[in-house]
N, C-alpha and C positions, 0 to 999 in steps of 0.2 A: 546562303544555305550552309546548314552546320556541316564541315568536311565530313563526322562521323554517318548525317543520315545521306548523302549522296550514292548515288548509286553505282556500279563499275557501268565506268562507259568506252565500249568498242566502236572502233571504223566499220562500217558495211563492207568495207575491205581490208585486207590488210598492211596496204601496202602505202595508200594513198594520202595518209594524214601524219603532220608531227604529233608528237604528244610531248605533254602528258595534256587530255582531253578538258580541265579543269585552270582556267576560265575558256570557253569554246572562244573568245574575240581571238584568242594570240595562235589558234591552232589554223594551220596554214596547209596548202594541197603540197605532195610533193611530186616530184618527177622524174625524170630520166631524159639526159642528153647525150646523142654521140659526137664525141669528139672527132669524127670523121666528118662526115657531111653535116651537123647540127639540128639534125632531126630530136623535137622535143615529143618526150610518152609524157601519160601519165601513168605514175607510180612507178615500180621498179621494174627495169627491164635488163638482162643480163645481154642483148643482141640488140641489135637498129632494126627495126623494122622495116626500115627504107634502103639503107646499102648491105644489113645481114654483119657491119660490123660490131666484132666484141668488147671494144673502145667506150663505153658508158661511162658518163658520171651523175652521180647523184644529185639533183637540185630540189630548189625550192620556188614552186612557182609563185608569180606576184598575185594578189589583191584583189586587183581590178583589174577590168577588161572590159572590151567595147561590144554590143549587142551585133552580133554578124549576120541572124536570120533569127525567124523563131515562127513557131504553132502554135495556137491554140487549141488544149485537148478541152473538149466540149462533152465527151463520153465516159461513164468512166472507166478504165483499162481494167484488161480481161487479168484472169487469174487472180493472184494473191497482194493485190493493190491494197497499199498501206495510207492512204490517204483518210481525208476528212470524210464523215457518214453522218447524213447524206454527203453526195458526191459533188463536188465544188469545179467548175469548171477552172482551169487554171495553165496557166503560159509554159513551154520548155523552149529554150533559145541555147543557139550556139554562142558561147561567148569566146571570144577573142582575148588570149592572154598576150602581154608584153612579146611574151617569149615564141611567140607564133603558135602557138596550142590554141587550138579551138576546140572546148567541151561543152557534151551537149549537157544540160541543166534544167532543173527549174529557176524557173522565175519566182518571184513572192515581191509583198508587199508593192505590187503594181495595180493600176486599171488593164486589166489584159487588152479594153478595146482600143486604144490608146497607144501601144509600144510604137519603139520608135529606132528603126534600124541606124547603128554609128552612136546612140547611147551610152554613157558610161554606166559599169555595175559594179557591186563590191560582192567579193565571198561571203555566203555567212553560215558556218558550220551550226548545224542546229540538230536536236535528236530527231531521227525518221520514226522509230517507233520503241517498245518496248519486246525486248522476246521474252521465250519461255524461262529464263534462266536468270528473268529480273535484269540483264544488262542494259542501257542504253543504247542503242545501236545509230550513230551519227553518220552521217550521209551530209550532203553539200547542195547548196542552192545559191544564190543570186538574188540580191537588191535593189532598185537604183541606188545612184551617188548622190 
């Protein structure tokens, strides 16, 4: 795609992704460790949520991770659901990062009937939707390997 017709594309948050968003493969989750007890966040965290220490360092979390639990959402979710219309039934699992972080996520390009706990997954930054202001708004999901 030509750099000029691309569109500005933002995190659904602000805190949670490197940039710059363009190619989405090299854009990575980031994190927060304290150097006290080793409690990992995701995104930025100025305090440990675990011992309340202000000893934080910035990281960068890994790739891939292993499937630790997961649901099938079968309905489709109340309010301002930005999914596929009609509504697609589809997976959200806890993945398991290197770094001991477990985020919950969706799943894609799987058989949802099928998952298989202790799996390996890969990140894969992809756009959630479009807002009013024409931006790309990128959000985080999960593969298999």
């Amino acid at each position: 795609m030509d750099e000029m017709k691309q569109r500005n594309r933002i995190g659904v948050r602000d805190d949670i992704f490197t940039t710059p968003f363009y190619p989405s493969e090299k854009v990575r989750l980031k994190g927060s460790k304290c150097r006290v007890c080793g409690e990992v966040f995701l995104g930025k965290h100025l305090s440990c949520g675990n011992c309340a220490n202000e000893n934080m360092e910035e990281i960068i979390l890994g790739k891939r991770g292993k499937l630790w639990t997961y649901t099938i959402i079968r309905n489709r979710p109340p309010g301002d659901y930005k999914g596929p219309d009609p509504f697609v039934p589809f997976a959200e699992g806890l993945i398991e990062l290197p770094e001991g972080i477990r985020l919950l996520s969706p799943l894609t390009d799987c058989d949802v009937e099928n998952l298989k706990i202790g799996t390996e997954w890969q990140l894969l930054v992809d756009i959630l939707y479009v807002d009013d202001g024409g931006n790309e708004v990128m959000s985080f999901k999960f593969k298999p390997v």
